[in-house]
C-alpha positions, 0 to 999 in steps of 0.5 A: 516472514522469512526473509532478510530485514523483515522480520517482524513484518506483518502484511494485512489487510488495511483497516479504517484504523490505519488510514490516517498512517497511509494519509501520513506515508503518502503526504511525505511522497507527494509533498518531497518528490515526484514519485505519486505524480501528486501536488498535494497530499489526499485528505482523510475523506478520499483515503476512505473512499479509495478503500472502499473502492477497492473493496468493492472491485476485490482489489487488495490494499495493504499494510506493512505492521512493524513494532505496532506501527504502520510501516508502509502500505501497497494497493492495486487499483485499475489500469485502464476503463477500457473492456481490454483492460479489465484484467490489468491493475496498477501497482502502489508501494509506500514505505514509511521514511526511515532513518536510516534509509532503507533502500529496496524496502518496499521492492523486497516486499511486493514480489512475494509477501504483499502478493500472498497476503492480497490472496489472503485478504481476499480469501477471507 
């Protein structure tokens, strides 16, 4: 990729293969702290659902492959329902815990990578 502390990063689209990684990325978030505005984790069953949801508005969602496992993963879902907002989206990042922490992961990653493979995955 091409930057500082990524290499070996590969950003793509998620498969119904990588799902029950997210479900485990996403659990720790919601179950630790406050950052999903979740009380509990999402079961398997709704993570296929917002995949296909967002499939079907052409929205990415992505994942973040290191050393054969997922390592994070972002998606972009609607703002708001309202006409006005149909150009807006709203904006996940989940890295895997790490030890050690890595801070700013996830922020190094949107700006660049995770948008040129969202247009990637569309493109395909």
């Amino acid at each position: 990729m091409g930057r500082a502390g990524l290499s070996g990063v590969s950003i793509r689209a998620v498969a119904p293969g990588d799902l029950e990684a997210v479900s485990v990325i996403f659990g720790y978030y919601a179950e630790h702290t406050v950052a999903t505005f979740e009380e509990s984790p999402r079961s398997m069953r709704e993570w296929g659902e917002l995949a296909v949801r967002l499939h079907g508005l052409d929205l990415p969602f992505l994942v973040a492959e290191s050393g054969g496992e997922i390592s994070g993963y972002a998606y972009a879902s609607p703002w708001r329902s309202k006409p006005a907002y149909r150009h807006s989206a709203e904006d996940s990042v989940f890295v895997r815990r790490l030890r050690p922490p890595a801070a700013g992961w996830g922020d190094s990653c949107w700006p660049g990578s995770w948008r040129r493979a969202a247009v990637a995955a569309r493109a395909s």
